[in-house]
MARBA-3410 file (N, C-alpha, C, O; in Angstrom, 1 decimal):
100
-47.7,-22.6,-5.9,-46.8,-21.5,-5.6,-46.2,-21.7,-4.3,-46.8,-22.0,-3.2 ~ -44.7,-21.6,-4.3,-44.2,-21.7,-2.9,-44.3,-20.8,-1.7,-45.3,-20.1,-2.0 ~ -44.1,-20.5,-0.8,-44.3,-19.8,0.2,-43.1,-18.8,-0.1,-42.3,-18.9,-1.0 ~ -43.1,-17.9,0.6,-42.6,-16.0,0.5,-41.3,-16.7,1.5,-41.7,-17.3,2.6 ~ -40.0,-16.7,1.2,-39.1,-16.7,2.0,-38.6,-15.1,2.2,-38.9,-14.1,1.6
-37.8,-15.2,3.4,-37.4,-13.5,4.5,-37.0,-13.8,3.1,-37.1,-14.8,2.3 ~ -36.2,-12.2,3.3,-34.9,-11.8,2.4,-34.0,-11.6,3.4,-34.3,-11.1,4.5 ~ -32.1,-12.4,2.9,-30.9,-12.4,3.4,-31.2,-10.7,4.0,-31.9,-9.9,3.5 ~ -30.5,-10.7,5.1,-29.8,-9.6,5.8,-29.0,-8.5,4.1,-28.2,-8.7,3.2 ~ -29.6,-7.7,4.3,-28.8,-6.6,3.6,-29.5,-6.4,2.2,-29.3,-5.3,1.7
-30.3,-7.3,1.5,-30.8,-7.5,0.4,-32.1,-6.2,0.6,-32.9,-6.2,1.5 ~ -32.1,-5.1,-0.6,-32.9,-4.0,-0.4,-34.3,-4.8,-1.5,-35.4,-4.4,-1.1 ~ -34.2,-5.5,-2.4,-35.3,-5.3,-3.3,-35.2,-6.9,-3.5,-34.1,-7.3,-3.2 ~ -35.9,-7.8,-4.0,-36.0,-9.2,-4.8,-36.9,-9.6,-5.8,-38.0,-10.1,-5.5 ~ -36.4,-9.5,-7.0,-37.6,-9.9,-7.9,-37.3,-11.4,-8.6,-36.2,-11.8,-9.0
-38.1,-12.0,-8.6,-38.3,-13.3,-9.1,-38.4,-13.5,-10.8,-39.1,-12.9,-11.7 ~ -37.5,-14.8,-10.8,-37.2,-14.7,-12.5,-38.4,-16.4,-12.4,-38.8,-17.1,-11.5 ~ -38.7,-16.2,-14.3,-39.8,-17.2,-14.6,-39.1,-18.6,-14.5,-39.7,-19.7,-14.6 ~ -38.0,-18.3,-14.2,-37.9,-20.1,-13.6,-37.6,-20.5,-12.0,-37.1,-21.5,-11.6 ~ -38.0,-19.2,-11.1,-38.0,-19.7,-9.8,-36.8,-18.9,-8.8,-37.0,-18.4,-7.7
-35.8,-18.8,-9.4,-35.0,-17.7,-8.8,-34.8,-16.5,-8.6,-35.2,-15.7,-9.4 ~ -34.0,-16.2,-7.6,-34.2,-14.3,-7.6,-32.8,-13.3,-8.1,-31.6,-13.8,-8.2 ~ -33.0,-12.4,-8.3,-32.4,-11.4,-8.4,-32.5,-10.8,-7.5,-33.6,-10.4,-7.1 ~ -31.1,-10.5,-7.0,-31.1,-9.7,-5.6,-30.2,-8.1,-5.7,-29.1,-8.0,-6.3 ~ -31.0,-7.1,-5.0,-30.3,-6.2,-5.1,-29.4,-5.7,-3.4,-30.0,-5.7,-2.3
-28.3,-5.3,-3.4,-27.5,-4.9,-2.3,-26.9,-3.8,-2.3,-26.7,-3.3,-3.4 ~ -26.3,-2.9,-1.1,-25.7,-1.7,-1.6,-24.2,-2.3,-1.4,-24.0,-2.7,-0.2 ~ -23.3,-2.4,-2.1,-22.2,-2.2,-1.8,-21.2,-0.9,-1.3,-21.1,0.2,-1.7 ~ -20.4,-1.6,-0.4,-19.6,-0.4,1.0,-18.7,-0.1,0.8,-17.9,-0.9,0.3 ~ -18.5,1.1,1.0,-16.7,1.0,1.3,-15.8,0.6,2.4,-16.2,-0.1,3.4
-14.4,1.2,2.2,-14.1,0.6,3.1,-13.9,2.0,3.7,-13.3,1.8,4.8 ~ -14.2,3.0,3.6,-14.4,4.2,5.0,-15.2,3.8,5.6,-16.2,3.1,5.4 ~ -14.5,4.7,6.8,-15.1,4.3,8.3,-16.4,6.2,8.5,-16.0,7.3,8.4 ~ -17.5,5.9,8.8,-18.1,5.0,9.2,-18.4,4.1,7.2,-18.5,4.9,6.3 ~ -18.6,3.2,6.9,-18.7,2.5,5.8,-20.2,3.4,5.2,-21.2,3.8,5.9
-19.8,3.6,3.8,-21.1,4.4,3.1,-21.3,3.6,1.5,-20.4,3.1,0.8 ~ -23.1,3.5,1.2,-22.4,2.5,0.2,-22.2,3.1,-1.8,-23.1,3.8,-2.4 ~ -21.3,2.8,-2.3,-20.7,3.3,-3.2,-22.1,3.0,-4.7,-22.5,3.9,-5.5 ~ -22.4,1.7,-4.8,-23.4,1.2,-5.5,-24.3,0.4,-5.2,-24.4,-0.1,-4.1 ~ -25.2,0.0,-6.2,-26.3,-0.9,-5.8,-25.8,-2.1,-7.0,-25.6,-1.9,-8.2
-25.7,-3.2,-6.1,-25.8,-4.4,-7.5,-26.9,-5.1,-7.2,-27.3,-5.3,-6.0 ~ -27.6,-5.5,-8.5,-28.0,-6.4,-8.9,-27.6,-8.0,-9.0,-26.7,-8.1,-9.8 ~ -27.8,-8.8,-8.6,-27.4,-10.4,-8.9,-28.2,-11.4,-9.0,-29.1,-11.3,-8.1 ~ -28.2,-12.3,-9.8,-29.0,-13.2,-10.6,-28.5,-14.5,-9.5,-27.4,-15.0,-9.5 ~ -29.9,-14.9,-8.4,-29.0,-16.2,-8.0,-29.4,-17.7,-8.8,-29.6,-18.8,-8.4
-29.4,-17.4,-9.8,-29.6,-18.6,-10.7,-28.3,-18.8,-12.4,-27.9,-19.6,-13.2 ~ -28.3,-17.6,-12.2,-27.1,-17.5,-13.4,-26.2,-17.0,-13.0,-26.3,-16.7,-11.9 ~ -24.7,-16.5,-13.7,-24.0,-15.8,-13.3,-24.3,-14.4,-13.7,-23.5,-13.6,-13.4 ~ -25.4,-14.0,-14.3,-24.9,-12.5,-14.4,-25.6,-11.5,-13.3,-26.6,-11.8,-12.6 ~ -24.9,-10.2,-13.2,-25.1,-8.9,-12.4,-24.8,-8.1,-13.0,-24.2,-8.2,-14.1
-25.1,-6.7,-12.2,-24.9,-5.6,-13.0,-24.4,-4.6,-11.6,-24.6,-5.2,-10.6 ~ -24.0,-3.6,-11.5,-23.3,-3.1,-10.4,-23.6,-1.7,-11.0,-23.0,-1.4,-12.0 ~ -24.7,-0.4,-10.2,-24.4,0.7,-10.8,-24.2,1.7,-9.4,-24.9,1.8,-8.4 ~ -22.9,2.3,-9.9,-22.1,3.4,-9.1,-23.6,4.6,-9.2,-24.5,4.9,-10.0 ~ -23.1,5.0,-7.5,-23.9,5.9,-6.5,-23.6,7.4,-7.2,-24.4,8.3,-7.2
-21.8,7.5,-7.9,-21.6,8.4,-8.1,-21.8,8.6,-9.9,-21.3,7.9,-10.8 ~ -22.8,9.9,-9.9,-22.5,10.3,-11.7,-22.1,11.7,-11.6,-22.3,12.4,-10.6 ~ -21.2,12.0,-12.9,-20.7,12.7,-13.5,-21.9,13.8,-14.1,-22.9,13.2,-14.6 ~ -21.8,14.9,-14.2,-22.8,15.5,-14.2,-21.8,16.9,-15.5,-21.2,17.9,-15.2 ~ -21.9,16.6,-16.5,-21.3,18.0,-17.5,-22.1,18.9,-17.8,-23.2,18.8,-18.4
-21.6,20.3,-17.3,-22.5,21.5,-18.1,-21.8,21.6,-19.3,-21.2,20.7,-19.9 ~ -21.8,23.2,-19.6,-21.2,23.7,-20.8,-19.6,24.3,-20.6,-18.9,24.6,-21.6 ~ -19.1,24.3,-19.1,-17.7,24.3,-19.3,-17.2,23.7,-18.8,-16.0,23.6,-19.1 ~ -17.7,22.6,-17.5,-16.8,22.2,-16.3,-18.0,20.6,-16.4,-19.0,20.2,-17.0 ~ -17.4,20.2,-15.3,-18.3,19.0,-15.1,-18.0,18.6,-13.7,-17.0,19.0,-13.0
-19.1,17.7,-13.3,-18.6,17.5,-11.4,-19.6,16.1,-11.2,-20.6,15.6,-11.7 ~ -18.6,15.8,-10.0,-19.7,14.3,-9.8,-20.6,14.5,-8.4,-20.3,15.0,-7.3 ~ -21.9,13.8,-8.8,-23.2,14.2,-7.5,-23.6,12.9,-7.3,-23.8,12.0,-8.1 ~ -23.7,13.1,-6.1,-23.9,11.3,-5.5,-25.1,11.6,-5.2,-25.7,12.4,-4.5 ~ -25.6,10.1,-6.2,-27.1,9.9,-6.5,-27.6,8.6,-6.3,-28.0,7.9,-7.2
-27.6,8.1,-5.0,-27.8,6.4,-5.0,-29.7,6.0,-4.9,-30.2,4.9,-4.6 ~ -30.4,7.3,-5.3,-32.2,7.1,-5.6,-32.3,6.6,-7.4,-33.0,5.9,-8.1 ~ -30.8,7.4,-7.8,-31.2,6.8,-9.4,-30.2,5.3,-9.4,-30.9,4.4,-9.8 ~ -28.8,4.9,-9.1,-28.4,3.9,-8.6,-29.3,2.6,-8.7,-29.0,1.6,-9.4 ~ -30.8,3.0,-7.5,-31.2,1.9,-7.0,-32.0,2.2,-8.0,-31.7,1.3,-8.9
-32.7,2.7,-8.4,-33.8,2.6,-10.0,-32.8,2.4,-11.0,-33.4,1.6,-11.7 ~ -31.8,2.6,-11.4,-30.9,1.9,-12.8,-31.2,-0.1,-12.4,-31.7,-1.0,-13.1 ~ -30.6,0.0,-11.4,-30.3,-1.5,-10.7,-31.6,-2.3,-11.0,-31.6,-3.3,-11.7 ~ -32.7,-1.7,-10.6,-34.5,-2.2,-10.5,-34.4,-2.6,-11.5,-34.2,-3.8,-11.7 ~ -34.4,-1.8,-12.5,-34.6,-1.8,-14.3,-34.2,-3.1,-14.7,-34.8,-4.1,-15.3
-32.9,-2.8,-14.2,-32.0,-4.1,-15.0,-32.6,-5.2,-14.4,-33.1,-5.9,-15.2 ~ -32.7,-5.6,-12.6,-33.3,-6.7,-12.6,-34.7,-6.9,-13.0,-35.1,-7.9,-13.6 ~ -35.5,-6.0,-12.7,-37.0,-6.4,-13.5,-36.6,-7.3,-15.5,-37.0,-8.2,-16.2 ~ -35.7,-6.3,-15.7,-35.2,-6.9,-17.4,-35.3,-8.2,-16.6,-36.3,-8.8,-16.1 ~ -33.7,-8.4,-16.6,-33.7,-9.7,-16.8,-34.4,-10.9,-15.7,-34.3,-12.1,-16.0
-35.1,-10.5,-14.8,-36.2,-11.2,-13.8,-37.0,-12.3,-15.0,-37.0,-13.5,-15.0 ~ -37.4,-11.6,-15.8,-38.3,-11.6,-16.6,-38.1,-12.1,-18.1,-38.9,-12.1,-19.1 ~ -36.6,-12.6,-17.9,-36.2,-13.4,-19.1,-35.3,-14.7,-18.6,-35.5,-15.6,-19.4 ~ -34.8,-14.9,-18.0,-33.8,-15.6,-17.0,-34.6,-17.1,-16.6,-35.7,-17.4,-15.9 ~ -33.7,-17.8,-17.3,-34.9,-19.3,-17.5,-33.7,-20.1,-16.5,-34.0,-21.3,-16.5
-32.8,-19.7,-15.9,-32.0,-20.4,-15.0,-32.7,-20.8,-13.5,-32.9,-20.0,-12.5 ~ -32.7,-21.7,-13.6,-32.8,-22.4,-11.9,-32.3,-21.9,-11.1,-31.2,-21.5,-11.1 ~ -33.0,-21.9,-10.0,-32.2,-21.6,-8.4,-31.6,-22.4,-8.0,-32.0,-23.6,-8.0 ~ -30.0,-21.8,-7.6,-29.3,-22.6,-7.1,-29.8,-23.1,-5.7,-30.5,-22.3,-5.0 ~ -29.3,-24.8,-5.2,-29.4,-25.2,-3.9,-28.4,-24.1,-3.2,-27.3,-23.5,-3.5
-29.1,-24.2,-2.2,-28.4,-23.5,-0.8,-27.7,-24.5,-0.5,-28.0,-25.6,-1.1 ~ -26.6,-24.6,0.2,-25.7,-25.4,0.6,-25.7,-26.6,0.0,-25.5,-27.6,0.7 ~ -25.9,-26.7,-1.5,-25.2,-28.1,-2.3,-23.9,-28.2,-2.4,-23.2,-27.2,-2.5 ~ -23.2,-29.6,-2.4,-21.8,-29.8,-2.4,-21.4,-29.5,-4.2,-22.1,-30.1,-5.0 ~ -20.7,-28.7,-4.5,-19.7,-28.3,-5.5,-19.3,-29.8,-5.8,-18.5,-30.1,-6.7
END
């Protein structure tokens, strides 16, 4: 087993997929000042896929409907999805600074 590397600046959660790489979760900002962040993504640094879930949901009663900013469920939608695919994801970690 390798040694526990930090986590990048900004990365809130990291779960490890069964061939060595992480899934990283981040809040993405806006561009208001002071910057607030809109969603939480998910990204696979061994494959290309992510998942990006908005802070803001839509909330319908029985006549009207309104949006309530919820970035506690955001960051548990996000978890989910990377625990999923952590846990299926047979792609390699990419080198850090390999030449393209």
């Amino acid at each position: 087993m390798s040694e526990q590397q930090p986590r990048p600046e900004g990365v809130i959660a990291r779960y490890l997929t069964v061939a060595g790489a992480t899934v990283d979760l981040t809040h993405q900002l806006t561009v208001v000042i002071p910057p607030e962040p809109y969603a939480t993504l998910a990204a696979c640094n061994g494959c290309p896929a992510s998942s990006e879930h908005n802070h803001y949901r839509m909330v319908w009663g029985l006549t009207a409907q309104h949006e309530e900013h919820d970035p506690k469920a955001a960051d548990q939608d996000a978890r989910d999805w990377a625990q999923a695919h952590a846990s299926e994801c047979r792609a390699l970690p990419l080198q850090q600074g390999a030449a393209s």
